[in-house]
Phi, psi and omega in degrees: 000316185287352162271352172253348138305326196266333197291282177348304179304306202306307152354265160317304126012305232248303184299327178292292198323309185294323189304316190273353171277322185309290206313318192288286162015282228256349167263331175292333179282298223312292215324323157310313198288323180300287168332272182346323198266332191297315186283353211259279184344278176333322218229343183231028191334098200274141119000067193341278183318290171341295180317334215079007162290142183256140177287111167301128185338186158200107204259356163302133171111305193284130166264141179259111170302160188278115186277340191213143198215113171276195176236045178252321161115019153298133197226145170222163305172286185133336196267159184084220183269165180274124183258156237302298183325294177315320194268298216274354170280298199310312185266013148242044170123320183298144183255142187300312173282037157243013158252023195262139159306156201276109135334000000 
């Protein structure tokens, strides 16, 4: 039993040890493969769209109406975390939909 403990440790040893030459590998090949493609792009002037990159909205500009307004004149969106007014109304009683705007 104790040679078939230790090969299983050595093993094991030998798979961290190989992983960690895979790793080393496999960061030194991306960086060849990154260039190589970086220069291929470059030469062929490729494209985003091409590539199969999608362009991003642009979200600059756009006001997101308010959805929920007490009457102090605290206002939220509806997006993101519910902020501190809104939660200390709610746990005293108040309901969300009594701060909802009018459309």
């Amino acid at each position: 039993m104790a040679s078939t403990q230790s090969s299983y440790k050595d093993i094991v040893k030998q798979i961290q040890e190989l992983q960690k030459q895979a790793d080393k590998l496999k960061a030194a090949e991306r960086s060849t493969a990154l260039q190589e493609v970086r220069e291929q792009i470059s030469v062929f002037e490729f494209t985003a769209a091409e590539l199969g990159f999608k362009g991003k909205a642009s979200l600059a500009g756009k006001k997101v109406p308010t959805r929920y307004k007490d009457d102090k004149g605290n206002t939220w969106t509806g997006r993101g975390h519910r902020p501190g007014w809104l939660k200390a109304a709610i746990e005293s009683g108040a309901k969300l939909e009594d701060f909802l705007v009018a459309a």
